[in-house]
C-alpha positions in Angstrom: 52.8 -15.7 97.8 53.6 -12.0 95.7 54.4 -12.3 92.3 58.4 -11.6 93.4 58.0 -14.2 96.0 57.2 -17.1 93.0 60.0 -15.3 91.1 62.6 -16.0 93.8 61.2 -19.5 94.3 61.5 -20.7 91.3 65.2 -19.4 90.7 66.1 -20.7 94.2 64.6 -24.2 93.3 65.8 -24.3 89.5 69.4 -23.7 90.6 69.0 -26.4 93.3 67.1 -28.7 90.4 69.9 -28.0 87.8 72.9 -29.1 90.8 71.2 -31.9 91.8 71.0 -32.7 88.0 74.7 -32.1 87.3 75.8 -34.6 90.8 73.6 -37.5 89.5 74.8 -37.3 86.4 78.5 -37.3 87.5 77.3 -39.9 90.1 75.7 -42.2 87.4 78.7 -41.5 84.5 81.3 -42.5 87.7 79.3 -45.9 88.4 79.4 -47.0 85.4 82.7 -46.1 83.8 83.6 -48.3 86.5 81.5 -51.0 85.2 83.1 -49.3 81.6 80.2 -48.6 79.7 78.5 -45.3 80.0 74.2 -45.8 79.1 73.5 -42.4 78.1 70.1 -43.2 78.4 70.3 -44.1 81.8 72.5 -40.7 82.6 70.2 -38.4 81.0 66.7 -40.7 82.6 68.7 -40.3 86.3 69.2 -36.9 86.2 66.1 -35.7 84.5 64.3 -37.9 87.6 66.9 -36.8 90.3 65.8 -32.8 88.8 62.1 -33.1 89.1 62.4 -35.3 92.4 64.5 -32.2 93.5 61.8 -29.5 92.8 59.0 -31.7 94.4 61.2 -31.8 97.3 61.9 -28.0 97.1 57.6 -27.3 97.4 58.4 -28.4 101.5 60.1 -24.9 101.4 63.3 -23.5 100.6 65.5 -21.9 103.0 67.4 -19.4 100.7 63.9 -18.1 99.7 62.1 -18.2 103.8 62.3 -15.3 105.9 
C-alpha cells in the first residue's frame, strides 16, 4: 500500500476506533447506572478493549478506504 494509502487507512480506522470507543462507553455507563454505580475502571477497560478490538477488525479492510 502507497504511503497516502496507510495515511487514509489509518484515519478511516481511527475515526471508526474512536466511535466504537465512545458507544461502549455510553453502552457500559447506561448498564450500570441502571445497576446505579458507574466502575470507571470497567468504562475506560471496555472501551479501550472495544477500540483496539475495532482496529484489528478494521485490518479485514475498510470500505470507506477500498476502491
Amino acid at each position: 500500500m502507497k504511503q497516502q494509502g496507510w495515511k487514509r487507512w489509518w484515519r478511516a480506522a481511527g475515526v471508526r476506533a474512536i466511535k466504537t470507543m465512545a458507544q461502549t462507553a455510553v453502552a457500559t455507563i447506561g448498564a450500570a447506572a441502571v445497576l446505579c454505580e458507574v466502575s470507571w475502571d470497567v468504562v475506560g477497560s471496555a472501551a479501550v478493549l472495544a477500540g483496539l478490538l475495532s482496529l484489528l477488525t478494521s485490518l479485514a479492510g475498510l470500505p470507506e478506504v477500498e476502491g
